[in-house]
C-alpha positions in Angstrom: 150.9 50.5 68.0 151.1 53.5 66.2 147.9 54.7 64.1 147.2 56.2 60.4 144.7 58.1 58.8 144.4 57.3 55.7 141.9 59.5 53.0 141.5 57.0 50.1 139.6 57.0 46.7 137.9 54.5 44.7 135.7 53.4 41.6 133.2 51.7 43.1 132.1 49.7 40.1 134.2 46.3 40.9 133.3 46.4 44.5 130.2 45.2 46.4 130.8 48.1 48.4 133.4 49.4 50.9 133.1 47.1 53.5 134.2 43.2 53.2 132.1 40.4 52.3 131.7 36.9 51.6 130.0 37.2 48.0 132.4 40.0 46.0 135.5 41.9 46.5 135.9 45.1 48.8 137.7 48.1 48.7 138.4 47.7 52.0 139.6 44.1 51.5 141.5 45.6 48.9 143.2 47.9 51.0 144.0 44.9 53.7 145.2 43.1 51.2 148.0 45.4 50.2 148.5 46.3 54.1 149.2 42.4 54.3 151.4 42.1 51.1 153.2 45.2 52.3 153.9 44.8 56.0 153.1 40.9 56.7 149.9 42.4 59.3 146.5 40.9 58.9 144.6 44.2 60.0 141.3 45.8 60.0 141.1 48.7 58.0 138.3 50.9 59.6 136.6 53.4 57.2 134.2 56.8 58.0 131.2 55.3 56.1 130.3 52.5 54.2 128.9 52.4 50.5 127.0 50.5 48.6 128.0 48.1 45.3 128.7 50.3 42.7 129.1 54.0 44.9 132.3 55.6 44.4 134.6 57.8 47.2 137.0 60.6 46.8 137.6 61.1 50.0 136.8 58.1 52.3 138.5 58.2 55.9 140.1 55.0 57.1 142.0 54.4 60.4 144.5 51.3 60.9 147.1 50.1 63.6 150.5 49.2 62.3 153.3 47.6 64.5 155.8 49.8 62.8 156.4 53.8 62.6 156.0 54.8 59.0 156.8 57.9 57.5 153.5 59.3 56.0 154.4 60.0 52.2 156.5 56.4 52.7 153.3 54.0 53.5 150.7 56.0 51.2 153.6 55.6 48.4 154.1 51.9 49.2 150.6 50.6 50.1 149.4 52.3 46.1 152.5 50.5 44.6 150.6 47.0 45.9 147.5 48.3 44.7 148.2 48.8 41.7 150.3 45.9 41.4 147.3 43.7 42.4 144.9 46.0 39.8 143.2 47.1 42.3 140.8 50.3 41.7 141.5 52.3 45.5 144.3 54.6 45.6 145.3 56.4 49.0 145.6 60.5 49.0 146.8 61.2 52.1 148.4 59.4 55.2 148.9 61.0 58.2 150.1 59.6 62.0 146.8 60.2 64.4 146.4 59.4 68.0 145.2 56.3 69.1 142.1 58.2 70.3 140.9 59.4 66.8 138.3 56.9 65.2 137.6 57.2 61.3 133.9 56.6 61.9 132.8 57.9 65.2 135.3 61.2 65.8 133.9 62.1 62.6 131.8 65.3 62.8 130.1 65.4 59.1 129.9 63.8 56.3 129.3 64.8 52.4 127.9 62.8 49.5 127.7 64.5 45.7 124.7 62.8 43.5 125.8 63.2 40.3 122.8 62.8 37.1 123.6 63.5 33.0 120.6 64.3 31.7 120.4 64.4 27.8 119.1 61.9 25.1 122.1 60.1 24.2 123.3 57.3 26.6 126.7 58.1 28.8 130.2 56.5 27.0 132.8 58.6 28.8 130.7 58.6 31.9 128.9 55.1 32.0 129.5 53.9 35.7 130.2 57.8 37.2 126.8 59.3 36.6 123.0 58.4 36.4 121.9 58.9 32.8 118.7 60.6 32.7 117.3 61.2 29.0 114.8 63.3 30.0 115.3 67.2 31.0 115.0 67.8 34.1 114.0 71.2 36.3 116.8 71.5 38.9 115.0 74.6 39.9 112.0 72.8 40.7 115.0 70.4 42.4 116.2 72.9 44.5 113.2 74.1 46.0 111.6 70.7 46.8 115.3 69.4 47.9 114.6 72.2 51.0 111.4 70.5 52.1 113.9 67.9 53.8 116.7 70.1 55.1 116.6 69.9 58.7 116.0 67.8 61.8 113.3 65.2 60.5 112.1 61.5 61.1 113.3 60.6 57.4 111.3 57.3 57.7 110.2 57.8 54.0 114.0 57.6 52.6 115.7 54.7 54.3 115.7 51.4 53.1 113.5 48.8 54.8 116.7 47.1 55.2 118.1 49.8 57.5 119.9 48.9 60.5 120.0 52.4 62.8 118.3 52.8 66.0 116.3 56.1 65.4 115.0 57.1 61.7 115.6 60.9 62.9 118.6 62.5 61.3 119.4 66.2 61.3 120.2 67.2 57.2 122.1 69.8 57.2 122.6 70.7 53.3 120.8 69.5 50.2 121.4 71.8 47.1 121.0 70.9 43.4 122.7 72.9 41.1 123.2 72.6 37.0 126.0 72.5 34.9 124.9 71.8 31.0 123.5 68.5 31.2 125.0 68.2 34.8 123.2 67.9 37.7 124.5 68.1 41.3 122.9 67.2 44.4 125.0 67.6 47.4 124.2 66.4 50.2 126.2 67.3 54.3 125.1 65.5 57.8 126.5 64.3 60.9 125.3 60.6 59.8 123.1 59.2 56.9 120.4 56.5 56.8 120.6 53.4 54.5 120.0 54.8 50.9 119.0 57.8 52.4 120.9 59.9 49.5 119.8 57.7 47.0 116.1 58.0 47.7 116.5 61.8 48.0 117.8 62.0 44.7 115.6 59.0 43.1 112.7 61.7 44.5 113.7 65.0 43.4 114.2 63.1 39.8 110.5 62.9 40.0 110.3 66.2 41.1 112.4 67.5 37.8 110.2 65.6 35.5 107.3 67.4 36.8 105.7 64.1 38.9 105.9 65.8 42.3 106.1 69.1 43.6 107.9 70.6 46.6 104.7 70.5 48.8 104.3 66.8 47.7 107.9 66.0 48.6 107.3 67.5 51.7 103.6 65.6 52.6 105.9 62.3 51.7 108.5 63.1 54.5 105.5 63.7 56.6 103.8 60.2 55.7 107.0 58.8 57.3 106.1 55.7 55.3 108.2 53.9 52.1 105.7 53.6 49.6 105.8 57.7 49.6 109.0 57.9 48.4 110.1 58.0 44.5 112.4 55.0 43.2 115.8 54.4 44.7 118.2 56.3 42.5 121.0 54.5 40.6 124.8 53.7 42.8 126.6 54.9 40.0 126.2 58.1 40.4 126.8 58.7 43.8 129.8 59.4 45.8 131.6 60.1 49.3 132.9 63.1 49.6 134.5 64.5 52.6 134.4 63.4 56.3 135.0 67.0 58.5 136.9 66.1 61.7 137.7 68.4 64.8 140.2 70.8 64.6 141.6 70.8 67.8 142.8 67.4 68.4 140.1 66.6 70.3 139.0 63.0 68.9 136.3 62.5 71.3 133.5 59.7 70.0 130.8 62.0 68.7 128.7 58.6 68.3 125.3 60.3 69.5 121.9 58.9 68.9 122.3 60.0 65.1 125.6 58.1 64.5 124.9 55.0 66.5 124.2 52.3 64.0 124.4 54.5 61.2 124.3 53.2 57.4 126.1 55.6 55.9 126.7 53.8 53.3 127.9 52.5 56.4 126.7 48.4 55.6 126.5 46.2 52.8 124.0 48.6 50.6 124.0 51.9 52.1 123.1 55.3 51.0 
């Protein structure tokens, strides 16, 4: 059966996250659905990472088996006609025929997550459901420099939900900037694999940090504490989404499912990052 790698956007506000459930629609039941309507396959849609209720993607990865041979443009042109015929809030970017060794979630090499927060006194109309409305101002300096207390190879016990599924609390974070535009502030985030709400309770903490609550040295004496109650409130889903998943090169789709991937929540489970 051949297999497609699909890179797929959606609004998460509809959706009790990407992966399917019993108590809301998905987006990836949403994108089953239209495989179904289109082809007459029940399939399972596999995706990089799961999110949360509420999180949005611009560039999720997805893998799925077909019994046919499709021409690329041909299924990501058919399968967004059935979405939006069913009003469905996913759209599919790119299609593209893999081999059957590639795997959306565990060839993946990294993974990158934008936190997006307005902060400004009046509430968000234009960008109610895309960003976390802050109406204080906030120091993204101050951000910045506390956000590097937590780059690097840590035991991020502090920032994962008590919920959290994965084996080891030890993740290796590779990036976490904050930068401002006006009232817009980034955090971006880059790792092989992310705890549950790991993302969410960096940027719930470096929130405190911009209002002057915490400091860098007291974000980093929190890591170290390797306990919950250190941490600052779990930020809003709104205003996070998933990026980009970075693949090999070379072809070589080899599982990279080490002891930082296995059982991962990257947004991977009901509630994730």
């Amino acid at each position: 059966m051949p297999r497609y790698k699909m890179t797929v956007e959606y609004d998460g506000t509809p959706y009790v996250g990407w992966q399917r459930q019993d108590n809301g629609p998905s987006a990836q039941g949403a994108l089953e659905a239209a495989v179904l309507s289109l082809t007459g396959e029940t399939v399972a849609v596999r995706g990089a990472g799961r999110t949360d209720s509420g999180v949005h993607a611009k560039g999720q990865v997805t893998h799925v088996d077909l019994s046919r041979d499709w021409l690329p443009y041909k299924l990501r042109n058919a399968l967004n006609a059935h979405l939006a015929q069913a009003h469905q809030a996913v759209s599919v970017l790119e299609v593209e025929c893999v081999p059957d060794a590639f795997d959306a979630r565990f060839s993946a090499l990294k993974r990158h997550y934008l936190y997006r927060i307005i902060a400004r006194p009046s509430r968000l109309a234009l960008e109610a459901n895309r960003a976390w409305w802050v109406s204080k101002p906030l120091d993204h300096e101050a951000m910045h420099e506390a956000a590097q207390m937590l780059v690097g190879k840590h035991d991020f016990t502090t920032f994962r939900s008590v919920h959290c599924q994965a084996i080891s609390p030890v993740r290796t974070l590779d990036r976490l900037d904050v930068t401002r535009c006006g009232d817009l502030i980034e955090i971006r985030a880059s790792a092989q694999s992310f705890l549950h709400n790991q993302i969410r309770s960096f940027a719930g903490t470096l929130k405190m940090v911009g209002e002057g609550k915490m400091t860098a040295h007291d974000v980093r004496s929190a890591l170290e504490a390797r306990d919950r109650k250190a941490c600052g409130p779990v930020a809003p889903p709104e205003g996070l989404y998933f990026m980009q998943v970075d693949y090999p090169t070379d072809g070589n789709w080899r599982p990279y499912s080490n002891i930082e991937s296995r059982g991962c929540q990257v947004q991977i489970e009901p509630d994730s990052l």
